[in-house]
C-alpha positions as a Python dict, from the first residue, in 0.01 Angstrom:
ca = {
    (1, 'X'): (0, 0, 0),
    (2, 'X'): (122, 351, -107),
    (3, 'X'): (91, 704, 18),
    (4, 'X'): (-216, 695, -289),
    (5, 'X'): (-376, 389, -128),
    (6, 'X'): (-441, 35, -271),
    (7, 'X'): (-366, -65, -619),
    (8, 'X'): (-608, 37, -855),
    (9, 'X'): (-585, -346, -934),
    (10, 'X'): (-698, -461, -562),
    (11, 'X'): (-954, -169, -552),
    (12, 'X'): (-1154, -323, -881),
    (13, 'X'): (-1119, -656, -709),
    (14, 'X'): (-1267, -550, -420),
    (15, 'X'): (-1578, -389, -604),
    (16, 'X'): (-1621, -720, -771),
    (17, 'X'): (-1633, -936, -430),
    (18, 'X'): (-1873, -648, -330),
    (19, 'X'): (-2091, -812, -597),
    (20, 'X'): (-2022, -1143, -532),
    (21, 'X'): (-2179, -1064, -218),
    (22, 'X'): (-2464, -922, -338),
    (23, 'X'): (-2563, -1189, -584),
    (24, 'X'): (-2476, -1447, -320),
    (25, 'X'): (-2715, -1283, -110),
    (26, 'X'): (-2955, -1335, -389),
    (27, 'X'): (-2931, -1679, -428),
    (28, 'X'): (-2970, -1739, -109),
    (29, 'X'): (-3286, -1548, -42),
    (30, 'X'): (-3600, -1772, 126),
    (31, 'X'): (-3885, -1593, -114),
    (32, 'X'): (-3926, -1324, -401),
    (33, 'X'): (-3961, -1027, -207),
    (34, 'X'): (-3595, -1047, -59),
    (35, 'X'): (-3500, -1222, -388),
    (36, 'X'): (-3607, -930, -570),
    (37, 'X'): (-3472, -607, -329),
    (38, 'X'): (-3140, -867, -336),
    (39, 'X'): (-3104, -868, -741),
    (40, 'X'): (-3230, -491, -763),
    (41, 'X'): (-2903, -420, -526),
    (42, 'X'): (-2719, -658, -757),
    (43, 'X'): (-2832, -505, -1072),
    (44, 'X'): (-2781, -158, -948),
    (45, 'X'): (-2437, -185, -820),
    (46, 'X'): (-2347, -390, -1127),
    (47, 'X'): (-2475, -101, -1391),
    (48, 'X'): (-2269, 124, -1152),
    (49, 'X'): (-1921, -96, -1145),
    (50, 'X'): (-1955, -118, -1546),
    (51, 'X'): (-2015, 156, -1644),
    (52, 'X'): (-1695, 299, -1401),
    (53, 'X'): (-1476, 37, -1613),
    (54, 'X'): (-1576, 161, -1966),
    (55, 'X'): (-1569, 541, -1906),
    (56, 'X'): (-1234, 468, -1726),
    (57, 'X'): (-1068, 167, -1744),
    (58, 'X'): (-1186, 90, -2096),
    (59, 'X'): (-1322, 369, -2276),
    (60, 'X'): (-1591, 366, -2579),
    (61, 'X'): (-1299, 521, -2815),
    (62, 'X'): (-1121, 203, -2727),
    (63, 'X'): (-1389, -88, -2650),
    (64, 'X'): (-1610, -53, -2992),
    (65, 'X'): (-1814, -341, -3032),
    (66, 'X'): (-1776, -413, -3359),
    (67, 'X'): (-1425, -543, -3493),
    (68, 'X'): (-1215, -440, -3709),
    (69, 'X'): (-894, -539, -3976),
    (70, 'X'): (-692, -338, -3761),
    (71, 'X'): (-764, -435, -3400),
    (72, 'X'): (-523, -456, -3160),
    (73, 'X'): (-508, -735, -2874),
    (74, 'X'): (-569, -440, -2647),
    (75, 'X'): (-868, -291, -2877),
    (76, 'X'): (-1055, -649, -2881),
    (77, 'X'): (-1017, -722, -2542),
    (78, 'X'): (-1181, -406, -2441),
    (79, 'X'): (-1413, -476, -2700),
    (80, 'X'): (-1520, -847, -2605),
    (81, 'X'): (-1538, -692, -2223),
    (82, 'X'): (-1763, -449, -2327),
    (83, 'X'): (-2002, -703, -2493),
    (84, 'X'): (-1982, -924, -2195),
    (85, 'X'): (-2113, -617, -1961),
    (86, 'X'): (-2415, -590, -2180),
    (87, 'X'): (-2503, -953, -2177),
    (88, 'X'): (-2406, -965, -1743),
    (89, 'X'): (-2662, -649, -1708),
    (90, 'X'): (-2914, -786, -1977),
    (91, 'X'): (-2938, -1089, -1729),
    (92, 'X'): (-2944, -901, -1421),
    (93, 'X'): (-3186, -670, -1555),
    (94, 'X'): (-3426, -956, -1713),
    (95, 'X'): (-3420, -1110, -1332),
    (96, 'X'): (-3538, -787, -1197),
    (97, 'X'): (-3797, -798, -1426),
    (98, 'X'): (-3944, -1122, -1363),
    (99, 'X'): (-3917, -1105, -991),
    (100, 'X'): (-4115, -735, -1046),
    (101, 'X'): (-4473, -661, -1036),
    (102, 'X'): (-4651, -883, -1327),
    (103, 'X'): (-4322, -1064, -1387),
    (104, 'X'): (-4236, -1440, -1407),
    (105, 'X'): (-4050, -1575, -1190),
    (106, 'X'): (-4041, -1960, -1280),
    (107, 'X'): (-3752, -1896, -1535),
    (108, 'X'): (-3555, -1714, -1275),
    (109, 'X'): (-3321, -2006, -1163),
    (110, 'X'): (-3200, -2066, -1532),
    (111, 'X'): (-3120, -1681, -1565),
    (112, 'X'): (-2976, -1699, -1226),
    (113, 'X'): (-2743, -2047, -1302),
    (114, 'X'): (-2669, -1844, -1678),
    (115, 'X'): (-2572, -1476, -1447),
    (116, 'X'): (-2370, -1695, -1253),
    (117, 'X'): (-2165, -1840, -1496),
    (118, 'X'): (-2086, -1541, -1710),
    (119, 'X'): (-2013, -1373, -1391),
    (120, 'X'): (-1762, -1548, -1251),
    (121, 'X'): (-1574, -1574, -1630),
    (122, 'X'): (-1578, -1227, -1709),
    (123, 'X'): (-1446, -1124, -1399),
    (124, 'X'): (-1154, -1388, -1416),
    (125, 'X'): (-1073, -1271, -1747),
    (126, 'X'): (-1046, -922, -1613),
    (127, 'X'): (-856, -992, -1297),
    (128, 'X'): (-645, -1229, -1499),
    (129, 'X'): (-622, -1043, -1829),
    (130, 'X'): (-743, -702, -1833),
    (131, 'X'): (-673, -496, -1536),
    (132, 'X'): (-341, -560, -1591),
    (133, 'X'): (-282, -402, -1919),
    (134, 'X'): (-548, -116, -1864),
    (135, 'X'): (-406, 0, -1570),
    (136, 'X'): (-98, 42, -1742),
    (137, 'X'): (-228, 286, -2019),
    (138, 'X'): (-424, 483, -1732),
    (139, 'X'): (-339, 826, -1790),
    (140, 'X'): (-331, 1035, -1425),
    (141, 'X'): (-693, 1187, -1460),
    (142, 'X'): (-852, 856, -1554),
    (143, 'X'): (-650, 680, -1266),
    (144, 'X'): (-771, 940, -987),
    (145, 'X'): (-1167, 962, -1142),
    (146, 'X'): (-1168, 583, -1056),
    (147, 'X'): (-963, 543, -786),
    (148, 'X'): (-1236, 832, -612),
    (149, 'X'): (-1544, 633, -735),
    (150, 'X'): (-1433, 296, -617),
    (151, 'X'): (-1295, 460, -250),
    (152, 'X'): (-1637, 611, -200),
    (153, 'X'): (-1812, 532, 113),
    (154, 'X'): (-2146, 342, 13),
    (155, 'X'): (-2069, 295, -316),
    (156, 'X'): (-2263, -26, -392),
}
């Protein structure tokens, strides 16, 4: 630990076991009502954590979603991170919706199992694979913008 704090690195980390918490809390909710207040926490704290990581770990100029001739390693691993956020939040969000008012929830546990599993691969790959080189192209402003938002006292 530094003068500056914890490594950007551990900080991310961090924010992601804060969501492992919250989805585990999910899961292991007795009926809908707490099943649904649990995923809306989820949900909400997940929209929040991605969209810190592409407006400043992997911006839009640099995570397009379609690919290109001239992509860089860098360029489509931003980009394939980027696609993976929208699929995590599509699944989030379509739990939220069937545990709402006028929602379904008997296809909840195969959303949940598929939210799980995408989960817990994206956020290997970007432990493993991205943070790594991102953090090392931060420039100073990007660096402190995120370091504030993830040291923020009830950010989830």
């Amino acid at each position: 630990m530094t003068d500056a704090g914890p490594p950007l690195a551990e900080l991310l980390e961090q924010d992601h076991r804060h969501l492992d918490d919250l989805f585990g809390a999910f899961l292991g909710a007795g009926d809908r009502e707490s099943a649904a207040r649990a995923i809306g926490e989820f949900d909400q704290a997940l929209r929040r954590h991605t969209r810190l990581e592409e407006e400043l770990l992997f911006p839009r100029e640099r995570a397009k979603l379609v690919a290109s001739d001239a992509e860089t390693d860098g360029e489509r691993l931003a980009r394939e991170l980027a696609l993976e956020h929208v699929q995590i939040r599509e699944l989030s969000g379509m739990i939220v919706r069937q545990l709402g008012p006028g929602g379904d929830p008997r296809g909840v546990p195969g959303l949940a199992a598929s939210l799980a599993r995408r989960w817990d691969a994206h956020t290997s790959r970007e432990e493993g694979d991205a943070f790594p080189a991102a953090l090392g192209s931060l420039d100073a402003a990007a660096e402190a913008a995120l370091r504030a938002e993830l040291e923020r006292p009830g950010r989830g």
